[in-house]
N, C-alpha and C positions, 0 to 999 in steps of 0.2 A: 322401651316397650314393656308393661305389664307383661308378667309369666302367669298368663290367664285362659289360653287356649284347653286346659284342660283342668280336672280337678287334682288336684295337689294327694288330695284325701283318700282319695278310689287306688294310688298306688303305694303297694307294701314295701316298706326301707328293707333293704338286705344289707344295706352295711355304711357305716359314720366312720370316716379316716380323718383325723388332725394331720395333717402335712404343713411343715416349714420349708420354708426355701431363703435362699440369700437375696438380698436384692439383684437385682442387674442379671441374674441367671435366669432359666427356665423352667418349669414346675410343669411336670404332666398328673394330671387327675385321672389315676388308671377306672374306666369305662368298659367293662368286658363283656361277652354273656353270647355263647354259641346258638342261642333259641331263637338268636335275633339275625343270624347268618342268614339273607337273602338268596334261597336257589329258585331258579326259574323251575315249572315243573315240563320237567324235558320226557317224563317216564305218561306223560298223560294218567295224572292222578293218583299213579300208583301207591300214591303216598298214605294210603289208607285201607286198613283189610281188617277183617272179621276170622275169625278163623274160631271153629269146636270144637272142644278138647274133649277125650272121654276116658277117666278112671277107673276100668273096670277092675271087679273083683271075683268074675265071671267062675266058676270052678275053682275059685279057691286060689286062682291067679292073682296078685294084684299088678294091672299093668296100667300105660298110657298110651293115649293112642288120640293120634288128630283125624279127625272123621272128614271135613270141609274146611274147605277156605273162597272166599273172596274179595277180589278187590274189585275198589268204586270206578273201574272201568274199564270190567273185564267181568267174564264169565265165573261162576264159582266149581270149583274145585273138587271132587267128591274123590279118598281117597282110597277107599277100598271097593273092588268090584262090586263086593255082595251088598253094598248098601245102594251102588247107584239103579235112580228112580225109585228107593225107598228111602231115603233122606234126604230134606231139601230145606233153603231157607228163601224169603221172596226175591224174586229176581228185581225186585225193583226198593229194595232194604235201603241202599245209600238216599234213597230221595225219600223214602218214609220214615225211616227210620228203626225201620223193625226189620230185628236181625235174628226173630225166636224162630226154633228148628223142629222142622214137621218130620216125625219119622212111622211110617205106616207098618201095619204088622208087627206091635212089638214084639220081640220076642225075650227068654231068660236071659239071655245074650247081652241082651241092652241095658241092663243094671248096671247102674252106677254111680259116680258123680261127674255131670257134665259142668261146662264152663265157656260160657262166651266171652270170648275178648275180642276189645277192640281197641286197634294198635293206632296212632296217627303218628307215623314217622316224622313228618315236616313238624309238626309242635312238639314232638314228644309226649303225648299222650300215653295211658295206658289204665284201660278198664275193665274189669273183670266180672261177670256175673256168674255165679254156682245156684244148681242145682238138684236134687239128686232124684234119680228115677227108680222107682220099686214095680216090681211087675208081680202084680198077683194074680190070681185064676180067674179064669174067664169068665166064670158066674158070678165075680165080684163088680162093686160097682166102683167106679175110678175116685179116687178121691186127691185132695192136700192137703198140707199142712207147712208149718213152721215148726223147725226141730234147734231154734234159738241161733242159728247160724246160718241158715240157706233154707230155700222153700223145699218143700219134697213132695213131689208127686204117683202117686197110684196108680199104672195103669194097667188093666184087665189085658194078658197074652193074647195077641190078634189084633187090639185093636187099633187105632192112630191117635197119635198123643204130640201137644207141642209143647214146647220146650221155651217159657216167655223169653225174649232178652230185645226191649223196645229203649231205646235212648234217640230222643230228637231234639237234641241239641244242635244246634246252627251248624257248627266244629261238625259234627257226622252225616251231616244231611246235604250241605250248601257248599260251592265250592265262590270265593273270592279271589278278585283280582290283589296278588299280596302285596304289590307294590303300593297300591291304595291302602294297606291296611299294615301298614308300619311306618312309626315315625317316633324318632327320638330328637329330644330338645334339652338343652343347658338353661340352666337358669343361676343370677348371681343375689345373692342380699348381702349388701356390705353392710357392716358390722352395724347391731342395732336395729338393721330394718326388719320389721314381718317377714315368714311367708309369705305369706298372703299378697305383699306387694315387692316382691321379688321382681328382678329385673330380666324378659330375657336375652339371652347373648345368639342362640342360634336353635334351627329348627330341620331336620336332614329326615328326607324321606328317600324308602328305598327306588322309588323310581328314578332319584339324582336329583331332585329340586333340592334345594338346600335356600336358605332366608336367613339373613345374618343382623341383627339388627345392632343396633346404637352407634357411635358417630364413628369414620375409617378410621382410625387412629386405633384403637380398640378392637376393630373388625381384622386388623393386622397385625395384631399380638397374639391372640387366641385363635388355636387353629384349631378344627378335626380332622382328622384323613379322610381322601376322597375315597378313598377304599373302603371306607369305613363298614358297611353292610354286606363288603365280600366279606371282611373277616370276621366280621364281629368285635371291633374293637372303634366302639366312639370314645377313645379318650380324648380328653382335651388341654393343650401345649399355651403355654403360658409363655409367651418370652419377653426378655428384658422387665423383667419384674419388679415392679413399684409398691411403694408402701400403699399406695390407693387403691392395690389389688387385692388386697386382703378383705377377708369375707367369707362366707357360705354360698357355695356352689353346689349343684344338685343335676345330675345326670338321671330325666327320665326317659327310661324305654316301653314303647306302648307298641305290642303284638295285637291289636285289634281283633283278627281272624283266631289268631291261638289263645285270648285271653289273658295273656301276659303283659302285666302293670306294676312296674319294678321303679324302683328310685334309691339314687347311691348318691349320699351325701358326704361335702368334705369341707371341712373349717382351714382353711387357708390361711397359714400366718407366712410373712414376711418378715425377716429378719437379717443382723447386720451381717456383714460377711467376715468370713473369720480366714485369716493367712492361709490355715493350711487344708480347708477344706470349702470347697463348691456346694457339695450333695445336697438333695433334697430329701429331707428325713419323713417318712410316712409314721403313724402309729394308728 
């Protein structure tokens, strides 16, 4: 079967291993990568928060100080009395996207540098946006700018000012089914052939299908564990190894929903066996 279900191209190598092994032994092509650990979401979404940081340098103080927080399915979070119902962000941010922070009546107090982040525990994500707020007199008129690092905003004491922080990317806005949205596949070229027409060996999604192609004989030498997407670990088990086994082997993993398009390639030599030693030598 063609190793054509996907583009070869779209995924980034992280890492080329040469591995020998003896004949007649086993050879596992180590496969690892915790972003591809399969949990169900049991916390209903929680997997995802916003939360606004604020450095102020208020009187000569400089401290930190988290204002809000929310997650995508749950109410948000306001942390000090004297701001709630004068800081707010939209209550409907995960499905739009905008996560910028309305805060009414500024006062000197609100100087500083803010900072929205946005966490996604399930991918590992993490995004950050600065900006910095000046408060000047109230007969002034609000202004911005860019000061080569973060936008900086003006605003007149009294008035209400927002605070931009809009990212609408799919990953922040849209929630998918993950088991549809992970699959990893082996693919083999023995020595001499393309990519391009690579052969492949097996195909594992996290829902438990798994698709094993070319003839049984083959289909029962090469294994992957059924656990494979509890643990994060699709390596693939080679036994009773023959010189026809040798070739380029290529483990892709494809996070769909997280973005994550990774491939780990390994040149497989087979070699004769020596008295005093079995091992399989990685480099």
């Amino acid at each position: 079967v063609p190793a054509d279900a996907s583009n070869p191209s779209s995924s980034v190598v992280v890492s080329v291993l040469n591995i020998s092994a003896a004949l007649g032994s086993q050879a596992v092509l180590p496969c690892k990568s915790h972003r591809m650990v399969w949990t169900q979401d049991r916390l209903n979404d929680r997997q995802r928060v916003v939360h606004w940081d604020l450095l102020s340098s208020y009187a000569g103080h400089s401290r930190m100080e988290r204002l809000c927080d929310m997650y995508s399915a749950g109410d948000q979070r306001v942390y000090s009395s004297s701001n709630q119902g004068r800081i707010l962000m939209p209550e409907n941010a995960f499905a739009d996207g905008n996560f910028s922070l309305v805060i009414k009546v500024v006062a000197e107090s609100d100087a500083g540098t803010y900072s929205c982040n946005l966490h996604h525990h399930y991918c590992h994500l993490y995004e950050t946006v600065k900006i910095q707020l000046v408060i000047a007199k109230r007969d002034e008129e609000p202004s911005e700018y860019w000061d080569g690092e973060k936008p900086v905003l003006v605003a007149p004491e009294g008035s209400t000012v927002t605070l931009p922080c809009v990212n609408r990317q799919h990953i922040w806005t849209e929630r998918h089914s993950e088991e549809e949205q992970q699959v990893v596949h082996w693919d083999r070229q023995p020595p001499g052939v393309p990519q391009d027409r690579a052969d492949r060996l097996v195909d594992l999604y996290a829902s438990g299908e798994r698709r094993s192609y070319g003839p049984q004989f083959l289909r029962q030498k090469m294994n992957v564990s059924r656990g494979a997407f509890g643990l994060g670990d699709f390596s693939l088990r080679i036994s009773r190894l023959e010189s026809a086994d040798e070739g380029t082997y290529s483990c892709h993993l494809h996070h769909h929903y997280c973005g994550l398009h990774e491939r780990r390639i390994y040149h497989l030599a087979v070699t004769e066996p020596q008295r005093d030693s079995r091992g399989v030598n990685i480099t």
